[in-house]
C-alpha positions in Angstrom: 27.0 -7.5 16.7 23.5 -8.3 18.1 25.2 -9.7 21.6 27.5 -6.7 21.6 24.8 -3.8 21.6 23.0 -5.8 23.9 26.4 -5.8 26.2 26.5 -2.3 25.8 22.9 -1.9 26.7 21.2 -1.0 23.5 17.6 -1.7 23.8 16.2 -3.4 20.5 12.9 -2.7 19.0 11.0 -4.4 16.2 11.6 -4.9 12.7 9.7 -3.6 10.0 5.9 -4.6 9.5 3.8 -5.0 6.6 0.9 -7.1 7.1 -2.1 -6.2 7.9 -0.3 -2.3 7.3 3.2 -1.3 7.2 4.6 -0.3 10.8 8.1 1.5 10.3 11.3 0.2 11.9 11.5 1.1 16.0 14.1 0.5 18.7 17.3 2.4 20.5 18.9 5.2 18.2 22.6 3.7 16.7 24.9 6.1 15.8 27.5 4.6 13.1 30.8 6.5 12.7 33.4 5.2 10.0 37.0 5.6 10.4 39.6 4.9 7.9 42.9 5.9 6.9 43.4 7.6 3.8 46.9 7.3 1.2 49.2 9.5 3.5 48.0 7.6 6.4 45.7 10.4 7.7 43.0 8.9 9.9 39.4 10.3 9.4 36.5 9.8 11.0 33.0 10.4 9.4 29.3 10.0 10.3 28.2 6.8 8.5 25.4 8.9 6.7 28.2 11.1 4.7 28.5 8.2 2.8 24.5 7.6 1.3 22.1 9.8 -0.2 18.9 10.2 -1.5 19.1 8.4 -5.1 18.6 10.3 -7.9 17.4 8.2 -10.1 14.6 7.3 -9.1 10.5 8.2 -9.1 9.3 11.3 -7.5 5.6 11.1 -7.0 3.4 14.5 -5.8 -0.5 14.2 -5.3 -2.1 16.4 -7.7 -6.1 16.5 -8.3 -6.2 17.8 -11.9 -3.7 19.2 -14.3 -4.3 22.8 -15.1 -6.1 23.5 -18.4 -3.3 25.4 -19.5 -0.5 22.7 -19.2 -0.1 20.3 -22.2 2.5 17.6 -21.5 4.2 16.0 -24.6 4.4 12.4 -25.4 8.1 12.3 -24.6 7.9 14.3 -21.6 9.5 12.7 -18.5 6.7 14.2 -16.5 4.2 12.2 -16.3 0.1 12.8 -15.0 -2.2 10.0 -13.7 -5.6 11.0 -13.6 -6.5 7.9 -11.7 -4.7 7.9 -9.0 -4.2 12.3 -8.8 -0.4 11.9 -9.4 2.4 13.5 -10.9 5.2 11.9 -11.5 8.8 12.4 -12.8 11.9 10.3 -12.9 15.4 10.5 -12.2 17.1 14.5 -11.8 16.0 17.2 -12.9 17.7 20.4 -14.4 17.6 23.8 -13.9 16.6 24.3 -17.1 13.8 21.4 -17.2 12.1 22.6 -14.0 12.0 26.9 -15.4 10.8 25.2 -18.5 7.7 23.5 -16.7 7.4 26.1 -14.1 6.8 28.4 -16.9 3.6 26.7 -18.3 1.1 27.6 -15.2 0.9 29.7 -12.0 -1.3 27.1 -10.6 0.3 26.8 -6.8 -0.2 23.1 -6.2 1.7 22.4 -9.8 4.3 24.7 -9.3 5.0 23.6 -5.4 5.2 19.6 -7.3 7.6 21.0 -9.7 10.0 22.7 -7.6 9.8 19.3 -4.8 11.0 17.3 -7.7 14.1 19.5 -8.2 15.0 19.9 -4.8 14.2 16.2 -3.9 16.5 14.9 -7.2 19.6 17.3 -6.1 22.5 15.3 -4.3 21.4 15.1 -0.5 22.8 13.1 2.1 21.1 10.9 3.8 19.8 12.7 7.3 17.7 10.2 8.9 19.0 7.4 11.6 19.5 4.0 12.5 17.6 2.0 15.0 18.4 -1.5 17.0 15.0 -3.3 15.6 17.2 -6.4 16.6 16.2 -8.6 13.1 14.2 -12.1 14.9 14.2 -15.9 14.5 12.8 -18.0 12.0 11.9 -21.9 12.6 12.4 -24.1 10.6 9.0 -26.0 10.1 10.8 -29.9 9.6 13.5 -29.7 11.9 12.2 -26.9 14.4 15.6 -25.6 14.6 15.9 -21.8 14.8 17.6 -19.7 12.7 19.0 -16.0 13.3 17.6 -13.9 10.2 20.0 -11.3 9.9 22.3 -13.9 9.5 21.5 -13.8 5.8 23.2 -10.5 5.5 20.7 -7.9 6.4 22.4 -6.5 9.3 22.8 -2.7 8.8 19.7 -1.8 6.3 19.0 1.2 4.2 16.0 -0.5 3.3 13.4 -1.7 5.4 13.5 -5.6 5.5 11.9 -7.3 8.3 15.2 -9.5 9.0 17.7 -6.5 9.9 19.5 -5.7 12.8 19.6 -2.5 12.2 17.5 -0.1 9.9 16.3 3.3 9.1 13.9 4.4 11.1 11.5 6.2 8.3 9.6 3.9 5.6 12.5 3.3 2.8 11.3 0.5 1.0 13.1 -2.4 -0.5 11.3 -3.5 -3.8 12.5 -2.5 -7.7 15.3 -0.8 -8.2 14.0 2.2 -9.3 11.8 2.9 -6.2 14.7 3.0 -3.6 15.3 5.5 -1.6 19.1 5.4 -0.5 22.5 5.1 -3.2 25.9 5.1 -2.1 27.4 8.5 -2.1 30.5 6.6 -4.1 32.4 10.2 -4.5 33.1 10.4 -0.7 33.6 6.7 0.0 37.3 5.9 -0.2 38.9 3.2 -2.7 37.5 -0.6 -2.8 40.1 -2.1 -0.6 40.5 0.6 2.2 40.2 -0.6 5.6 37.6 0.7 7.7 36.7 0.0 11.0 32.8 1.1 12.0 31.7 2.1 15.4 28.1 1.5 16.6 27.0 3.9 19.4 23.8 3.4 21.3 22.7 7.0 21.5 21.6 7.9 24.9 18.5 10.4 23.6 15.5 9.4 25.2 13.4 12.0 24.1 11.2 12.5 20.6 14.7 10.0 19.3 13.1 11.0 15.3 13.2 14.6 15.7 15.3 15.8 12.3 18.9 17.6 13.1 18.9 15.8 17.1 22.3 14.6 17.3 23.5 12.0 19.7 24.8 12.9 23.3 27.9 11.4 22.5 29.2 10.8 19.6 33.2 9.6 21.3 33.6 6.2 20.5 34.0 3.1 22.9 
């Protein structure tokens, strides 16, 4: 795959960095288009993001100085307020219901805008961001000095930043615990386990702010 965007003329970046600070993903836009054909034999073709979105369940975190005096969170309430570190957090969706129910406790602006992020952020969205060729690297083996392709281990189209990918997402999405990730399979618009697909990978020919949200790709035909 790596020799075959290269062919094409895809220019790759660089992985992932997290030491001495994180540095996101970078390299030539990928567009990734899936097509399949469904039980009558009707061929589709889809944007490889219909198929992930934001996970739900997960932790929403919002910077938050103080808690107003007038809000009194429960023991057993899912939201959750560290004084420490200015955060409130909640976990996994939340309801209509749960977020009138907290909105309801304070006009205080900054707890209200938390509240209503954490609703909107825990609805089902699909993923809207990109790939990009970072182009994964080499490691060396330190006994025999042979050199080793690192994607080879698996990590060739990423949701998750890792620093051996091919390709990856080109916003910070990390890749430690579970409950922290930022991407889930949209499993009710994937077809059944078994269904052929065959995926196209583009190199997009914008040259120009590539990360701007809602640019699309000057072609999206496939080759």
């Amino acid at each position: 795959m790596h020799a075959g965007l290269l062919a094409l003329g895809a220019r790759p970046g660089r992985p992932v960095q997290y030491v001495p600070e994180y540095r996101p993903p970078s390299g030539q836009r990928i567009d990734l288009f899936i097509r399949w054909r469904d039980k009558k034999g009707v061929e589709h073709r889809e944007r490889a993001q219909r198929w992930v979105r934001y996970a739900r369940y997960r932790f929403h975190v919002a910077k938050l100085k103080a808690l107003p005096p007038e809000v009194k969170l429960p023991e057993d309430s899912p939201l959750r307020f560290d004084a420490r570190n200015q955060e409130l957090t909640w976990y996994g969706p939340m309801t209509k219901k749960e977020r009138d129910e907290l909105l309801a406790l304070t006009d205080a602006p900054a707890f209200r805008d938390a509240i209503n992020r954490f609703y909107q952020q825990s609805l089902p969205r699909e993923m809207d961001t990109h790939w990009v060729f970072v182009g994964s690297g080499f490691y060396k083996d330190p006994e025999t000095g042979e050199k080793y392709y690192m994607a080879e281990g698996g990590d060739l189209i990423c949701v998750a930043n890792f620093p051996s990918a091919t390709l990856d997402v080109a916003i910070p999405s990390t890749s430690s615990g579970t409950e922290n990730l930022l991407f889930e399979a949209y499993t009710e618009r994937i077809p059944p386990v078994g269904t052929e697909v065959l995926l196209e990978l583009i190199p997009s020919k914008i040259t120009k702010n590539p990360d701007a949200p809602g640019k699309k790709a000057s072609s999206d035909k496939p080759r």
